[in-house]
N, C-alpha and C positions, 0 to 999 in steps of 0.2 A: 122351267129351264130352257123350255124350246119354246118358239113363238106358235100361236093356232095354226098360219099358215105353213110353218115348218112343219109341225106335226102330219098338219092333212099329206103334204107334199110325201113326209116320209111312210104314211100306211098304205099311202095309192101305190107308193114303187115298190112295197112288201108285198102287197095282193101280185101287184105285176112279176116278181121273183117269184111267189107260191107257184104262179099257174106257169108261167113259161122254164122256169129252172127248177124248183121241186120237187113239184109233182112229175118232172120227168124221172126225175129220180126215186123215191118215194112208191110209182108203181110197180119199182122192182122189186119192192118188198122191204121191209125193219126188220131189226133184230126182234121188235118189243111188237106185241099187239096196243098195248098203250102206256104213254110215257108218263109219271107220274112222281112226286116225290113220294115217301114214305109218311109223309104227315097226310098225301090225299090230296097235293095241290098239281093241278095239270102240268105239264109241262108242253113250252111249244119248242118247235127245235133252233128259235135263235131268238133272241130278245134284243130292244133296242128303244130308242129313247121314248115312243107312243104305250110302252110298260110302264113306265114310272112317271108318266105326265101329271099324276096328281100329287108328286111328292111335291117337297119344297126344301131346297136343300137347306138355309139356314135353321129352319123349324125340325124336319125331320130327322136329317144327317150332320149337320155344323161340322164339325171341328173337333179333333180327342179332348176331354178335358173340360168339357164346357156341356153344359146342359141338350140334348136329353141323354149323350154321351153316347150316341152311337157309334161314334169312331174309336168308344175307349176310354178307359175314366184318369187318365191322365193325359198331360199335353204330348210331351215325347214319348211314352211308352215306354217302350224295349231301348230306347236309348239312352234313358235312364237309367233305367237298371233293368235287368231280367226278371221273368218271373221265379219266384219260387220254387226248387224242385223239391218236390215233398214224397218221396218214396214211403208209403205206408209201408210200415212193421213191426212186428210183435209176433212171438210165438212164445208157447211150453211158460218158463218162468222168467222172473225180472231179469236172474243174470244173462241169460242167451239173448233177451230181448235189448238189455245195455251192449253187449259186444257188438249184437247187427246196427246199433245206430250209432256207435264208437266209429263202425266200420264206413256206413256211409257216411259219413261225419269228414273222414280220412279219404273220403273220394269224391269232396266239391260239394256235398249235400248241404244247404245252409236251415233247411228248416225238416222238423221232425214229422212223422203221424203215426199216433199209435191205435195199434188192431186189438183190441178187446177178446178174449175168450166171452163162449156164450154165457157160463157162469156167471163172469164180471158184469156182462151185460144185462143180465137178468135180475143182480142183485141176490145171486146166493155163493156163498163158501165152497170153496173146492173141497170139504169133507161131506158135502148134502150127499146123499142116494142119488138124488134128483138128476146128478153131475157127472153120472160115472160117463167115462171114456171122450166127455168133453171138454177136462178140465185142459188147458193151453194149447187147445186140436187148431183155432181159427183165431188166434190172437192170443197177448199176455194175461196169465192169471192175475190178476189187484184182491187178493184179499183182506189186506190193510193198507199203512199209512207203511209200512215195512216194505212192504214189494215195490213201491212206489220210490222210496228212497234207493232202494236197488236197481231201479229199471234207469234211475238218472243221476247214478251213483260215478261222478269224474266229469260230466256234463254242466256245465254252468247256465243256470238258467236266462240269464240275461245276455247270452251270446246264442240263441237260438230262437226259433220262433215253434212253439208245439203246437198242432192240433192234435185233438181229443175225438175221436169215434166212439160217443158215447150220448147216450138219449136219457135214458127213463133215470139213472143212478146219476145225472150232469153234476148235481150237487155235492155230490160223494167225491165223488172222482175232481171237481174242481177246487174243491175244498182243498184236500191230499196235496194237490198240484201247488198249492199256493202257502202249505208249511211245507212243503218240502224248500221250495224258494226261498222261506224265512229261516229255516237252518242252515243255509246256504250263504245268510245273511242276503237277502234281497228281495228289496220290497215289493209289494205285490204293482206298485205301479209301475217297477222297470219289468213286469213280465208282458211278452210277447205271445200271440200265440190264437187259438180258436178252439171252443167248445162246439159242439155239432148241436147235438141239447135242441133239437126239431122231433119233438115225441109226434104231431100229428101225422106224419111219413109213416111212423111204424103202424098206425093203427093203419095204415091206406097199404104198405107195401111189406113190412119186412116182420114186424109180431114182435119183435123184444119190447113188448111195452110192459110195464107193471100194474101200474094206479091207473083208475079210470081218467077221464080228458078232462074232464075239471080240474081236479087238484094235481095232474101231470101239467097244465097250463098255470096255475099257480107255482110250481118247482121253473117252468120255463121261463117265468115272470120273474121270480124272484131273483136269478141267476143273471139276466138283462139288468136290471134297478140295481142291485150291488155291483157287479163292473161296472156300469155306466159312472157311478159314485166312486171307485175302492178301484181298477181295475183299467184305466184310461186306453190304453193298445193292446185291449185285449177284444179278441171277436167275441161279443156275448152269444153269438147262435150260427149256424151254417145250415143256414135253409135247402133242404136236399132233394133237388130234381131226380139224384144219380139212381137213388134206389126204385123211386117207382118208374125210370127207364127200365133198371135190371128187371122190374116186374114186367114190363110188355107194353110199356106204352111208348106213343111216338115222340115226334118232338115237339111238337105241336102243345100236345096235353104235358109234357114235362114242364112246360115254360106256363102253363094257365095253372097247375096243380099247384105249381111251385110257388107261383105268385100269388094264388090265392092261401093258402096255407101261410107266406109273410104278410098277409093283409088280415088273419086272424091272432097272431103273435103283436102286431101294431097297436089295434085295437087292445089286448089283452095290456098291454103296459099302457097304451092311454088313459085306459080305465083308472087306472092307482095316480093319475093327476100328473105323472110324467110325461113333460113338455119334451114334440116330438122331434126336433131338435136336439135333446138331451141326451139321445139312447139312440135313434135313426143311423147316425155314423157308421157306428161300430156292426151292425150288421153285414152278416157277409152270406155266402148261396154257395151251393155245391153243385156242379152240372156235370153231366156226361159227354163225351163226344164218340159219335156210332161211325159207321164205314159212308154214309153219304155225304162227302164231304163238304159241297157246298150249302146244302141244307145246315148243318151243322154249324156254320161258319155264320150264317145268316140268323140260326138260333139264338147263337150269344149277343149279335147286336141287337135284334129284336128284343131281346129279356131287357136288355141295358136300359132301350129306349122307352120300353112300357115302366118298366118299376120308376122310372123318371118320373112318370108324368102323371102315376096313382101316388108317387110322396108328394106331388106337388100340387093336382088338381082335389086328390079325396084326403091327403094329410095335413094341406096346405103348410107343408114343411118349409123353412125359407132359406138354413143353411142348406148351402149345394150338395155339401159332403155327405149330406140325410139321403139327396137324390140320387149319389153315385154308389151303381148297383158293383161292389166286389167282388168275386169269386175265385173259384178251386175250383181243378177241372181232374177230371181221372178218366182215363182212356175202361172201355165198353168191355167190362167183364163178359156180359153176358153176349159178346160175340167171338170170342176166344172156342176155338176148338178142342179136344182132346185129339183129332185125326191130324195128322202133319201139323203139330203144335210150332214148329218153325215158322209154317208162316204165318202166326200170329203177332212173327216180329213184324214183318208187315203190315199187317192191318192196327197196330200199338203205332206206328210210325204214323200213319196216313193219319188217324185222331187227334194224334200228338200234335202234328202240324195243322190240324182245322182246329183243334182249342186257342192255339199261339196266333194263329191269324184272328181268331173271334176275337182275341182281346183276354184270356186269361191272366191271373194274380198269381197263380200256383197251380204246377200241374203233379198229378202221380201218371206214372206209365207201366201199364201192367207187366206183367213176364210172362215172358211165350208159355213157360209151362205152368203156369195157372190156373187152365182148365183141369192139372189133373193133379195138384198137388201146394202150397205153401211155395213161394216161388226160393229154389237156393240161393246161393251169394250171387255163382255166374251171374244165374238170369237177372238179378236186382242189380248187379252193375251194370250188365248191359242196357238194362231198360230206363238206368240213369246216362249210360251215354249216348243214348239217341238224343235225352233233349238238349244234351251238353254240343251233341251234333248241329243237329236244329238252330241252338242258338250262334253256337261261334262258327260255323262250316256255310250257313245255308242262304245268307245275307236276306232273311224274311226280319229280321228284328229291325235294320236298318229305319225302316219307313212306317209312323204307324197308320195302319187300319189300309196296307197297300192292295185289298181288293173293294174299297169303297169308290163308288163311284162305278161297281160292275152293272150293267143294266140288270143282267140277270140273279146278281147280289141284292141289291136294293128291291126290285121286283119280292125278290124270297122274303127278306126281310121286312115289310109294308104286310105281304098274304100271310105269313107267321102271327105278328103282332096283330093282326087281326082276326083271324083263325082262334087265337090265345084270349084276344079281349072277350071273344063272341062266347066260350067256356065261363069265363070270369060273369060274366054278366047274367049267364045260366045259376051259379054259384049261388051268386048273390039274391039271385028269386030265391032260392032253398033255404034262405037266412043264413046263410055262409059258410064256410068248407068243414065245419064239425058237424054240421047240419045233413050235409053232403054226404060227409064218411059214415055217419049215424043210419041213412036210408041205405047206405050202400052202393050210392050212385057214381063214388069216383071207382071204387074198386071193378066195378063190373064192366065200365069204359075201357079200364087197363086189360081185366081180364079177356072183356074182347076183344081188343086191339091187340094182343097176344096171343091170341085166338085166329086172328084171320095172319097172321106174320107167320106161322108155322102151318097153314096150312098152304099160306103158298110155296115154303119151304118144300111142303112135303110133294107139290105139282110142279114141283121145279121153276116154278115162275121166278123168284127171290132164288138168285144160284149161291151157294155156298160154298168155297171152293175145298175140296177134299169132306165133302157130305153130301152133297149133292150131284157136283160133277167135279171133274177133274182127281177123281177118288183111286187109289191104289191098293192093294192088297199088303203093302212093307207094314210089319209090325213098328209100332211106334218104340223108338233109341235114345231114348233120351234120361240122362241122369234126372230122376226129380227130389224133394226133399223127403226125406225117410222121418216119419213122428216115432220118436222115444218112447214106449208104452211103460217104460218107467217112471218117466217125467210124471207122472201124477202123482204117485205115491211120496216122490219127493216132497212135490208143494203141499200135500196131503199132511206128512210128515212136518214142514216148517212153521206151517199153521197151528199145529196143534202146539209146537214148542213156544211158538208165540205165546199162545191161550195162558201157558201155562207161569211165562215170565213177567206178564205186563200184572199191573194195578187193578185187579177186579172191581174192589169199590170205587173207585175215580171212572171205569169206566159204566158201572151202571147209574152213576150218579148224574154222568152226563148226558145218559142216554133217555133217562125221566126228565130233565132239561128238553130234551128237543123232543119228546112227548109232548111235553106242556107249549111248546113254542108253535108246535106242525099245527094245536087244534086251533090257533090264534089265525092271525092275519099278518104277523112282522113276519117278516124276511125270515129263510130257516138258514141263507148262509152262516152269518156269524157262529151262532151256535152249532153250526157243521162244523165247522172249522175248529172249534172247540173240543166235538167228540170225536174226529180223528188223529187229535192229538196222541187221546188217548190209546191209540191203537185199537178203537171199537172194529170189528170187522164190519165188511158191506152187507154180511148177512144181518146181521146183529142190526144195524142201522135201518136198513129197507124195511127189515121186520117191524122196528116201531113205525116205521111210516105208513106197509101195510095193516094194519093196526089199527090208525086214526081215518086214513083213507080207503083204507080196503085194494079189493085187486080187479082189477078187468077181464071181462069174459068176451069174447068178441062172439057176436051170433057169424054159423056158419055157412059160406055161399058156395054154391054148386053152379 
C-alpha cells in the first residue's frame, strides 16, 4: 500500500519520535510493566502503515461480501438488515419457557435460543435418580415430543428463526423440532433456525457428551446430510469457540480450536461422498466476545478470513457461500461478576459493540445478574435494549467494517490468523483435533492458559473491577431469579401421566426400528422423527443408542 521509499521515510521518523519525544516521556514511568494483548501478542504504543507493509489489501482485506470476507460476509451489512438478537432462554418447564419467548417475542426479539436443562442435555428423564434437584435448574426440561409442543405452543414456526443449544441428543431434539413444525402444518423446508450439534467442544470444554466420538461424529454427520437434502435454511451445526473460551482459553486458541474442530466435521461428511459445496453453506460458528476490545474485534475478522481460505485452498470449495464464515456471538459469561453485578452492564455493552463491529450474524447479551442467578425478565429486557441501543442510537451500523483499515486492526488481525494457522498446523501433525482431544493436548493448552489468567488476576496484574480493585464492602441489592423447588415434581408428575396415555406398543415398536437402523450406516434421522412421533421419551431413545454405541468415559486430567 505504501511504496519502499515511503516506508523507509516513515520508520526513520518513528525511530526519530521514539528517541526525541517518547522516550522523554516513557522514563517517567507506564501504568504496565509490559503491554501485551491477552493472546500473547506484544503490543507497541502506536502503529502505523510499516505494521502492515506485508498485507495486501485486495487479497488480504477486499471489500464485505466478497472473498476472504474480512470486512464481513455481506456487501452492506447492517444496512441491510440488523443482526439477529437472539436472547437465550429457557427455564423450569415448557410452559414458563413459552411465556419468556412470548415475551421477548413482544419486545422486538426476531429469533429464539433455547437453554437445555442438564437432564435434556444428557439424554435422561426428569424422573432418573440421576436428575434430582437438576431437573429445569439451567434450561427447559424436553422429556418428549410433549414439552416441545408446549415450549412453542402460539409461536409459528415459520415466522422465527430457532437455535437449539443442544450437542450429544441434536437428533432427538431436532427431530421433535421438525413434527412439531409439521403439526403446525409447515414444511420442514420453510424452517429457519440452527442446531449447535458440535459434540467435539464437549469432550474439549464442557462434558455433556454421551457416545464415544466416533458414533457422536456419525449422529453429527447424519444431522448435516439430512438438512443439507430435507432442511435448505436451516444451520446444520454451530461450531462453538464460546465454550472453550468459558473454559480459559484466549483468543488466539478459540479461533485455531474452533477452526480446527470445523475442519474435522468437513472432512467427516466428505467422507459419505457429499460434494462440499453441498453442505459448506449452511455451516455456521459460535464466538465469544471478552473485555479486550480490539483484540476481539480483530478476532472475528481474522476467523472470517482463515476459514476462507482452508474452504478454498484444502476444500477446494468453489461456491463462495461455502467460504462465507456465519456466526453468533454471545457476550463473556465467564467475565461477569457476582460483586457489583451492575457493572456487568458495562462490560455486556463493551462486547456487545466489539461482536457488532467484528461483523456478527446474531448476537445474545448476557444479564448483569448472571453471575448469580437465571437472569429475570428486567435483566433480559435490558440486555435486549442495549443492542436495540447499539443498533438504532449509536450510528456504528451505518458503515460496514468501519474500523478496517486501522493500522493497528489489520496489524491484530494478520498476528491472530497467524498465531491461529501456526495451532492448526500443530493439530494437524497429531492427525487432527480428535487426535488432539484423545492425547489431551487441547484441553491442557486451555487449562493452562486459564491457569496463568487467574493467577495474574490473583497479583493484580489483570485488574478486575470490584475483585481485584476498586472493591467495596456494600452487600450486593439486587432482585435475582428465585427457582421453584416445586417445579420438579410438577414435570416429574407430567411425564409420568404422559407414560401412562400414549401407545406403548407403537412406541416400542419404533424404538426396535431405530435399534436396527443406529447399527447400519443410513441416516438415523428419518426414523427419529418417526419415534418422537410417538411420544418415546429422550431417555427411552438415547438408551437404545447407548446400547448400540455405548457411553464415553473421558480419562481424568490434573
Amino acid at each position: 500500500m505504501f511504496t519502499d521509499e515511503e516506508l523507509d521515510k516513515i520508520e526513520n521518523k518513528r525511530k526519530e519520535w521514539e528517541e526525541q519525544i517518547l522516550n522523554r516521556f516513557t522514563k517517567r514511568g507506564e501504568r504496565k510493566d509490559k503491554y501485551e494483548s491477552p493472546s500473547g501478542i506484544p503490543l507497541k504504543p502506536v502503529y502505523g502503515p510499516e505494521d502492515i507493509q506485508n498485507i495486501n489489501f485486495l487479497e488480504d482485506i477486499g471489500f464485505p461480501g466478497t472473498p476472504p470476507f474480512t470486512r464481513g460476509v455481506y456487501p452492506n451489512m447492517y444496512r441491510g438488515r440488523i443482526w439477529t438478537m437472539r436472547q437465550y432462554g429457557g427455564f423450569a418447564d415448557a410452559t414458563k419457557t413459552n411465556e419468556r419467548f412470548k415475551y421477548l417475542i413482544s419486545q422486538g426479539q426476531k429469533g429464539l435460543s433455547i437453554a437445555f436443562d442438564l437432564p435434556t442435555q444428557m439424554g435422561y428423564n426428569s424422573d432418573n435418580k440421576i436428575c434430582l434437584g437438576e431437573v429445569g435448574r439451567v434450561g427447559v426440561t424436553v422429556n418428549s415430543l410433549k414439552d416441545f409442543e408446549q415450549v412453542f405452543e402460539g409461536i409459528p414456526l415459520d415466522k422465527v428463526s430457532t437455535s437449539m443449544t443442544i450437542n450429544a441428543p441434536t437428533s432427538v431434539l431436532l427431530a421433535m423440532y421438525i413434527v412439531v413444525g409439521e403439526k403446525q402444518g409447515i414444511n420442514p423446508d420453510q424452517l429457519t433456525g440452527t442446531v449447535q450439534n458440535d459434540i467435539l467442544k464437549e469432550y474439549i470444554a464442557r462434558g455433556t457428551y454421551i457416545f464415544p466420538p466416533k458414533q457422536s461424529l456419525r449422529l453429527v454427520a447424519d444431522v448435516i446430510e439430512y438438512c443439507s437434502n430435507n432442511l435448505p435454511r436451516f444451520n446444520t451445526i454451530s461450531i462453538s469457540g464460546y465454550h472453550m473460551r468459558e473454559a480459559g482459553c484466549n483468543a488466539n486458541q478459540e479461533i485455531a480450536f474452533t477452526i480446527a474442530d470445523g475442519i474435522a466435521y468437513v472432512e467427516e461428511v466428505l467422507n459419505r461422498g457429499v460434494d462440499i459445496d453441498d453442505f459448506a453453506p449452511r455451516i455456521s460458528f459460535f464466538f465469544t466476545t471478552h473485555n479486550n476490545f480490539f483484540e476481539e474485534i480483530a478476532k472475528l475478522r481474522a476467523v472470517r478470513r482463515l476459514w476462507a481460505r482452508i474452504m478454498k485452498e484444502r476444500f477446494h470449495a468453489k461456491n463462495p457461500n461455502s467460504l462465507r464464515l456465519r456466526f453468533h456471538t454471545q457476550t463473556a459469561g465467564v467475565t461477569l461478576t457476582a460483586q457489583q453485578p451492575n457493572v456487568n452492564i458495562i462490560r455486556v455493552t463493551l462486547q456487545a459493540l466489539a461482536a457488532i463491529l467484528g461483523g456478527t450474524q446474531s448476537l445474545h447479551t448476557c444479564g448483569a445478574d448472571e453471575a448469580l442467578a437465571i437472569p429475570t425478565e428486567d435483566s433480559v429486557r435490558l440486555s435486549l435494549r442495549t443492542q436495540q441501543v447499539i443498533a438504532f442510537e449509536s450510528g456504528v451500523t451505518d458503515v460496514a467494517d468501519p474500523l478496517g483499515g486501522s493500522y493497528y486492526i489489520e496489524y491484530l488481525t494478520s498476528k491472530l490468523e497467524e498465531k491461529a494457522l501456526a495451532y492448526i498446523e500443530r493439530i494437524d501433525k497429531m492427525g487432527g483435533i480428535s487426535n488432539a482431544i484423545e492425547k489431551g493436548y487441547i484441553q491442557s493448552e486451555i487449562q493452562n492458559n486459564a491457569y496463568q489468567d487467574q493467577q495474574r488476576i490473583e497479583k493484580g496484574i489483570n485488574q478486575v473491577v470490584g475483585v481485584n480493585t476498586y472493591c467495596t464492602d456494600e452487600e450486593c441489592r439486587i432482585d435475582t431469579y428465585k427457582h421453584d423447588a416445586d417445579e420438579e415434581q410438577k414435570i416429574i408428575s407430567s411425564l409420568s401421566e404422559l407414560k401412562k396415555n400414549r401407545n406403548e406398543d407403537l412406541v416400542k415398536e419404533k424404538l426396535i426400528e431405530l435399534k436396527k437402523i443406529a447399527k447400519t450406516s443410513k441416516n438415523i434421522i428419518p426414523i427419529m422423527i418417526e419415534v418422537v412421533k410417538t411420544y418415546a421419551t429422550i431417555e427411552e431413545i438415547c438408551g437404545v443408542l447407548r446400547e448400540v454405541f455405548g457411553e464415553y468415559r473421558s480419562s481424568q486430567m490434573f
